[in-house]
C-alpha positions as CSV (number, residue, x, y, z in Angstrom):
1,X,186.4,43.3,138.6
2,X,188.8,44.5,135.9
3,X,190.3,47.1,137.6
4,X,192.1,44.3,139.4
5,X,193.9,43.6,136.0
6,X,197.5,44.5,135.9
7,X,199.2,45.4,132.5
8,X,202.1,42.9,131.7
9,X,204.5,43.5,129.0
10,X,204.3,42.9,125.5
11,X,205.7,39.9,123.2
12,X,209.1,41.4,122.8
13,X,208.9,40.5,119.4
14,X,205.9,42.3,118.3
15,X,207.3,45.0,120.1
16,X,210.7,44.4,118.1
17,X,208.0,45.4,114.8
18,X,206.8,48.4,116.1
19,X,210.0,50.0,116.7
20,X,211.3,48.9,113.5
21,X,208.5,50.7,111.7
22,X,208.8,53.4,113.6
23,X,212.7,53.5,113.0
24,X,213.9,56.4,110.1
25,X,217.1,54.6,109.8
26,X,217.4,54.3,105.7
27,X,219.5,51.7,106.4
28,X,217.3,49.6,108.8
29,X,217.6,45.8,109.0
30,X,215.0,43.1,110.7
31,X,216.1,40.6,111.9
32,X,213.7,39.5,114.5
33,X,210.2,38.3,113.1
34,X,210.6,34.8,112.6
35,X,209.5,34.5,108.9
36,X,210.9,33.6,105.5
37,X,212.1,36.7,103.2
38,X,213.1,36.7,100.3
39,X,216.0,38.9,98.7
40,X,213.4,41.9,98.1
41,X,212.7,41.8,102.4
42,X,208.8,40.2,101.7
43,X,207.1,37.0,102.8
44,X,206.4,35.7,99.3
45,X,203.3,33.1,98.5
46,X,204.4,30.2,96.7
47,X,203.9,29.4,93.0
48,X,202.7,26.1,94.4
49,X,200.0,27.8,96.7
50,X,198.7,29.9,94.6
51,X,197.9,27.5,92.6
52,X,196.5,25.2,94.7
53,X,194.3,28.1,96.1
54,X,192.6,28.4,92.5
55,X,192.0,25.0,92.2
56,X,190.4,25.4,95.7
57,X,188.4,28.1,95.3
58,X,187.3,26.7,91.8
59,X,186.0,23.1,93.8
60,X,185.1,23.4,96.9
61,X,181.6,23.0,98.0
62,X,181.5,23.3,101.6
63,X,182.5,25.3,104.7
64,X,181.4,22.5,106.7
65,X,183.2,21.0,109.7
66,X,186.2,18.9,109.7
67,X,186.1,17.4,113.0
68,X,188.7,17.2,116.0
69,X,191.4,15.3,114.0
70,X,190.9,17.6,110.8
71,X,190.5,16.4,107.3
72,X,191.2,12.8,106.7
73,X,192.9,13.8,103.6
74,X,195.8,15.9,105.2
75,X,196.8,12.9,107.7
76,X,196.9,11.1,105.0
77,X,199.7,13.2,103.4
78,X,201.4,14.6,106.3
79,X,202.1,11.1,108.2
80,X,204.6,10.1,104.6
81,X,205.7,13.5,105.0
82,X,206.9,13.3,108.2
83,X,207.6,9.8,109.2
84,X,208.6,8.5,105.5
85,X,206.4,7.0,102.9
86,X,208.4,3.6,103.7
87,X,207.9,4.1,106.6
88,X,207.3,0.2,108.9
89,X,205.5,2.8,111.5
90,X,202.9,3.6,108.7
91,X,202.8,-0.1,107.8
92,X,201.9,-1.0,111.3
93,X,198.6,1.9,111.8
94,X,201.0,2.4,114.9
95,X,201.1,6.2,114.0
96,X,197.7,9.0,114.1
97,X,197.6,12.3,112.6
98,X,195.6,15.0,114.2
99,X,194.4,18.2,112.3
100,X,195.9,21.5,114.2
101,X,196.1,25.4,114.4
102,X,199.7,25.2,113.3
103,X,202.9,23.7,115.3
104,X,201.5,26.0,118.4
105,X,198.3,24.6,118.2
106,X,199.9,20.8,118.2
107,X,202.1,21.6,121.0
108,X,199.7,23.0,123.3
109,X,197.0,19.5,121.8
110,X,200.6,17.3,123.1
111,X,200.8,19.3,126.5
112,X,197.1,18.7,127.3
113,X,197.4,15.1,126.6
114,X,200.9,14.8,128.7
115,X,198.7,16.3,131.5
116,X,195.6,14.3,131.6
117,X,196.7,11.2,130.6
118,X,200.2,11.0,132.2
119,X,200.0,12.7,135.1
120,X,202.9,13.7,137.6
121,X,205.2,13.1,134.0
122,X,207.7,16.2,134.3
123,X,209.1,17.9,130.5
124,X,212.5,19.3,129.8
125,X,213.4,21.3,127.3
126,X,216.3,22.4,126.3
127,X,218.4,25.4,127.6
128,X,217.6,27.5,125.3
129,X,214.8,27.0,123.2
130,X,212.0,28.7,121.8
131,X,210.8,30.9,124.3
132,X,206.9,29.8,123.4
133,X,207.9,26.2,124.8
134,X,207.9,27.5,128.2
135,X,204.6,29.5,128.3
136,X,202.9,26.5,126.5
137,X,203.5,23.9,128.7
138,X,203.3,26.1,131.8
139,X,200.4,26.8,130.8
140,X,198.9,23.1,130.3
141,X,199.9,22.9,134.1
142,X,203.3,20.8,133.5
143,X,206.5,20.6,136.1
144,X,209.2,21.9,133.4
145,X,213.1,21.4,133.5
146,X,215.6,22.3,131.2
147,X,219.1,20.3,129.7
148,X,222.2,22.2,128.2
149,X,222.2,22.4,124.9
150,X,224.1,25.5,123.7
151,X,227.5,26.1,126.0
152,X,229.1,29.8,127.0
153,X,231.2,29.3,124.1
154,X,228.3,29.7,121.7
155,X,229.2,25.8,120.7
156,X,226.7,22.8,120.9
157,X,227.0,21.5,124.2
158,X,226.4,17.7,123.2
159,X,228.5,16.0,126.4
160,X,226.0,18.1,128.6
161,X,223.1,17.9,127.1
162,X,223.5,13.9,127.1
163,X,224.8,14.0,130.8
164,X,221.9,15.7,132.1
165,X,219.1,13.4,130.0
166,X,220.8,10.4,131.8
167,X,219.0,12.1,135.0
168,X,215.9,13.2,133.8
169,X,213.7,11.1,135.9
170,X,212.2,7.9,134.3
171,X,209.3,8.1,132.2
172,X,209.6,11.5,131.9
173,X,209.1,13.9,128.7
174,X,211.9,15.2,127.0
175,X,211.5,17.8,123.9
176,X,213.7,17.6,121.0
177,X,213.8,20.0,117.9
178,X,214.0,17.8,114.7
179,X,216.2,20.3,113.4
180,X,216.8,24.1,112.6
181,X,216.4,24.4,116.4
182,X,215.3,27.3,117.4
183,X,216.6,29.7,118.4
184,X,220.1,28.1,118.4
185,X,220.5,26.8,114.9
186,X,222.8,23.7,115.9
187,X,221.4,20.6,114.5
188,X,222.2,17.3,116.0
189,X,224.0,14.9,113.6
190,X,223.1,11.6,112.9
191,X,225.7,10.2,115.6
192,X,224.2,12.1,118.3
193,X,220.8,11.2,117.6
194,X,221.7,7.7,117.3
195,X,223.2,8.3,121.4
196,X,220.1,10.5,122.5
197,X,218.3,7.4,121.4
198,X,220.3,5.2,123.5
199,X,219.5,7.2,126.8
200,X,215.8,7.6,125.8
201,X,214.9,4.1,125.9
202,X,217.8,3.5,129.1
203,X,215.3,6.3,130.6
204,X,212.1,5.6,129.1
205,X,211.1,8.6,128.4
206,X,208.6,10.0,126.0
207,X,210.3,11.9,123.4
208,X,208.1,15.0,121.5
209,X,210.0,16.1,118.6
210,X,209.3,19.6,117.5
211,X,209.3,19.5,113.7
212,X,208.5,23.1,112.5
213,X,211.4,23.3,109.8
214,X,210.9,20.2,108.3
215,X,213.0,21.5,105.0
216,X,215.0,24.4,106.1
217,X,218.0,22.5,107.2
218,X,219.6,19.9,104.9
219,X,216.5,18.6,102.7
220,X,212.5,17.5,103.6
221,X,214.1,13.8,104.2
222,X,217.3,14.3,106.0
223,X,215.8,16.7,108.1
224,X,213.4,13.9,108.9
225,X,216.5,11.7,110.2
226,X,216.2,12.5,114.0
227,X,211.9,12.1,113.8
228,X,212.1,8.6,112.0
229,X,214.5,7.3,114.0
230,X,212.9,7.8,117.3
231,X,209.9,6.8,115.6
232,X,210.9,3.6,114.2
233,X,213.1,2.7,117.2
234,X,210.5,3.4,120.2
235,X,206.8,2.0,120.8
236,X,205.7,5.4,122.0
237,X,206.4,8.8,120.4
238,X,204.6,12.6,120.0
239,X,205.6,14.6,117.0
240,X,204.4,18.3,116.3
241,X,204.5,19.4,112.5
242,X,204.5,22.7,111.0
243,X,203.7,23.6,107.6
244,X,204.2,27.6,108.4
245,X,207.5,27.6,107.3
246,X,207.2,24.9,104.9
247,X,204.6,26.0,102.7
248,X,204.9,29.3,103.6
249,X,201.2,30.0,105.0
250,X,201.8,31.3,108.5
251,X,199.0,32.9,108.6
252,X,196.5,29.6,107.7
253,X,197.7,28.1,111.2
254,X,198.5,24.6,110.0
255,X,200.0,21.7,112.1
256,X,199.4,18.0,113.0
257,X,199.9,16.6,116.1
258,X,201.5,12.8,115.4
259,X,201.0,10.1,117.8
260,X,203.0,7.0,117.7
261,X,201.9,3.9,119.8
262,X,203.2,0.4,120.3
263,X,200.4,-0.7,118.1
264,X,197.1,-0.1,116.3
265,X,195.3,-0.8,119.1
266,X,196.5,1.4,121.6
267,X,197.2,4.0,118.6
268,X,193.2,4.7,118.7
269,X,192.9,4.7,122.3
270,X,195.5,7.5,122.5
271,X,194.0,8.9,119.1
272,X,190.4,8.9,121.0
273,X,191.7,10.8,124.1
274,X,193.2,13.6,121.5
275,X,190.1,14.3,119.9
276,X,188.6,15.3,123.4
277,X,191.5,17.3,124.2
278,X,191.1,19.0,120.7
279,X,187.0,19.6,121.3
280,X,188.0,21.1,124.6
281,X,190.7,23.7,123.0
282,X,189.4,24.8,119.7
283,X,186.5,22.7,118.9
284,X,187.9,22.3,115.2
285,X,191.1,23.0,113.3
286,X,190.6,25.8,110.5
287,X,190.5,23.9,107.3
288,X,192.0,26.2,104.5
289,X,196.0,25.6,105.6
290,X,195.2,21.6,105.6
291,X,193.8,21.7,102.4
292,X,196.0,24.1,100.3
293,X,199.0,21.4,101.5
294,X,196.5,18.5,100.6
295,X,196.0,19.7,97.3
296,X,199.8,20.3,97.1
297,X,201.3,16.8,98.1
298,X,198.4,15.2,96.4
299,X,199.4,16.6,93.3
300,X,203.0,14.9,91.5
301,X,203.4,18.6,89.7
302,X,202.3,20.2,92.3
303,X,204.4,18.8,94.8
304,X,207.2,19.3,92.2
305,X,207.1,23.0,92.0
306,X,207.0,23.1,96.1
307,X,209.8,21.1,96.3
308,X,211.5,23.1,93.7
309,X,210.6,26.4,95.9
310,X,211.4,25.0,99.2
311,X,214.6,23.6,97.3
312,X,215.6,27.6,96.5
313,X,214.5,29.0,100.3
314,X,216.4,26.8,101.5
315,X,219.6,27.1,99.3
316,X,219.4,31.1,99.9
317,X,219.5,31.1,104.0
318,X,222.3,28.4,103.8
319,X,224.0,30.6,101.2
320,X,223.5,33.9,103.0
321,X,225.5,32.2,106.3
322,X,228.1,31.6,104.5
323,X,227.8,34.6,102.7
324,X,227.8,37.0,105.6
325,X,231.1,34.7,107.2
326,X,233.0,35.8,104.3
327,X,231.8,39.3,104.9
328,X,233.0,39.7,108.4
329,X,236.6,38.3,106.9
330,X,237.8,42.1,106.1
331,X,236.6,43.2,110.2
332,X,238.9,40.0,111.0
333,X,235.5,37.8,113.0
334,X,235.2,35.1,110.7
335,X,236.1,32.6,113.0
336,X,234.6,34.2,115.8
337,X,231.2,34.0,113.8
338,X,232.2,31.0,112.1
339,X,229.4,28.9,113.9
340,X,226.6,31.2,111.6
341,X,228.2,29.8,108.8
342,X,227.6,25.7,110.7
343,X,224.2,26.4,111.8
344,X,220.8,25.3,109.9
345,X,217.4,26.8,109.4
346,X,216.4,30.7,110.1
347,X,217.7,31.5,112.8
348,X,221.6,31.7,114.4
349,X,222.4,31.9,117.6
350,X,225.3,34.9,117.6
351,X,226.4,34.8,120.8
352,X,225.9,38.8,120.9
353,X,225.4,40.0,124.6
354,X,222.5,42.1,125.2
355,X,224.4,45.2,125.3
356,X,225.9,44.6,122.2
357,X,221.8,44.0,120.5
358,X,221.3,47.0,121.9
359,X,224.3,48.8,120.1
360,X,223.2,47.7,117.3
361,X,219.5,48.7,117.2
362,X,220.7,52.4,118.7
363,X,223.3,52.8,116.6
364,X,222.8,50.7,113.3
365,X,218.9,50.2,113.5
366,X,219.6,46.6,113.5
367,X,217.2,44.7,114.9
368,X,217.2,41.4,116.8
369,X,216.2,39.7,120.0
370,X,218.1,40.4,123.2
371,X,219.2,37.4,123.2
372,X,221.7,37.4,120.7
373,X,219.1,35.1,118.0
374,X,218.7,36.6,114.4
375,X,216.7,36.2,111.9
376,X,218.9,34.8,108.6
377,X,216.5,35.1,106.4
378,X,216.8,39.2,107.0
379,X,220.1,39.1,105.5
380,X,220.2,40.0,101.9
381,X,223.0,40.5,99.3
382,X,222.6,44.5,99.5
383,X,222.7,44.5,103.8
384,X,225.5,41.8,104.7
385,X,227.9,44.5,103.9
386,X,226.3,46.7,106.3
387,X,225.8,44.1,108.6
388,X,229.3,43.3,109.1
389,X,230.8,46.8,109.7
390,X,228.4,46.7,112.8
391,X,229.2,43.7,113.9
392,X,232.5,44.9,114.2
393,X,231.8,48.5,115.3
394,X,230.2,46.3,118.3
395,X,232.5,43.4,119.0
């Protein structure tokens, strides 16, 4: 039977890690792998949850099951997180938190429930968007479509992303990034959600906001601005939370899947038919992640010092944008790469061709995604100067 299998390519990224390591270039920078680093090039473990690992390790008793939706406990503190801890949605039991192996994980849960409960419902995503999007949902079985979102100017292409969601079919699903899209960086602002609102409910479609930066872009509640507001302004919603980059436990796999419904009532119906498709993917949800952020947000000092940390993460990548603008001033492209300095989150769409990525991996050992994306967190205060000679040497 197996010698019918065919070998397929690698995850371009992954490769992207083996050739760095490989690379002998002293002067080597990575920007692909889409993780936090801090100014010494590691992916640090917060003061927060280290601590709330000790506290863990000290009390728990079990290594029992958590069920389909996860531990009680973290819905109870991710739902506030996410949608507000004034939240009228919260006040109503319209919304349902359920336990997942990290935004991925809630994604694919979202994608299963699109497909079985609303079948013949089409999703768009936007054009482009995280590459995963499209294998997750393709996967589920799901007709996909894409809208404009960034234009051949490397700009934000609101007008046509807005005139093509005004002919998404009705009742269709439309994917939104909360903010820090990935892999562009351009954030909506408040203005433009408030209009993207207006053509949801003209269209009736089901919005599913990816959240996985919740944090990373302005602050943990204004990044919130686009979720609440579709939240608060629509009877039905879908929500996918991260707390990879958040918390900075990657490797724990924790997400939620949030379900909003017109009320209570048909909030358990759709929470019922999430815990089958959650028994028929993974059974449970690994329960370490969950509880290191329970024990985190449950905590007022706790919670403190995250905020704190998150505070300084974010502060740094926002710095080093502007930071590496003023760098390329002397090569004379700081307005040609004046959108790094405008974007939000980790990542920056340069609007490098793939020729030019590849110039700069031959030549520079720079390393980045074909596509132009880096990775802003790979900047440091010793590289940018680097950086920006061969970004001129290529432009």
């Amino acid at each position: 039977m197996f010698e019918q299998i065919q070998r397929v390519p690698g995850d371009a990224i992954l490769g992207l890690i083996e050739a760095f390591n490989n690379d002998t270039n002293p002067q080597k920078v990575d920007l692909g792998v889409g993780v936090y680093r801090d100014a010494a090039g590691t992916t640090p473990v917060m003061r927060a949850v280290k601590e709330a690992e000790a506290l863990l390790l000290k009390n728990e008793t079990t290594k029992s099951y958590i069920g389909s939706h996860g531990d009680p406990r973290y819905g109870k503190v991710i739902l506030p997180m996410v949608l507000g801890e004034a939240s009228p949605v919260l006040a109503a039991k319209r919304a349902s938190a359920t336990q997942s192996p990290g935004g991925t994980g809630a994604l694919r849960l979202a994608a299963d429930f699109i497909r079985t409960q609303l079948p013949g419902r089409g999703i768009w995503v936007s054009d482009p968007t995280w590459p995963n999007h499209l294998g997750i949902f393709q996967a589920a079985g799901l007709e996909l479509g894409k809208y404009p979102y960034v234009d051949a100017e490397n700009r934000l292409d609101f007008p046509g992303m807005l005139a093509a969601l005004k002919e998404i079919p009705v009742g269709d699903v439309v994917v939104l990034h909360a903010c820090c899209h990935n892999p562009s960086g351009f954030d909506l602002s408040r203005e433009q959600w408030q209009q993207v609102l207006e053509v949801v409910q003209e269209r009736e479609l089901l919005p599913l906001v990816d959240f996985a930066y919740q944090g990373f872009g302005e602050g943990l509640e204004e990044d919130a601005y686009g979720a609440r507001l579709l939240a608060e302004s629509l009877d039905e919603v879908l929500i996918t939370s991260s707390c990879s980059k958040n918390f900075g436990i990657y490797r724990e796999r924790t997400g939620a899947l949030i379900a909003i419904a017109k009320n209570h009532e048909q909030m358990e119906n759709v929470r019922s038919q999430i815990a089958i498709v959650a028994r028929e993917n993974y059974s449970n949800p690994p329960a370490h992640g969950g509880a290191i952020v329970t024990e985190i947000l449950e905590s007022a000092e706790l919670a403190a010092v995250w905020r704190e940390e998150l505070t300084e993460m974010r502060d740094r990548i926002n710095g080093l944008r502007r930071d590496f603008v003023e760098a390329l001033k002397p090569h004379g492209l700081a307005e040609k790469f004046a959108c790094v300095g405008e974007q939000r989150g980790m990542f920056s769409y340069t609007g490098l061709s793939p020729e030019q990525v590849d110039q700069l991996r031959d030549e520079f050992g720079i390393y980045m995604v074909r596509s132009g994306r880096a990775n802003v967190a790979g900047f440091s205060d010793g590289n940018l100067p680097y950086l920006a000679k061969a970004f001129a040497a290529v432009n």
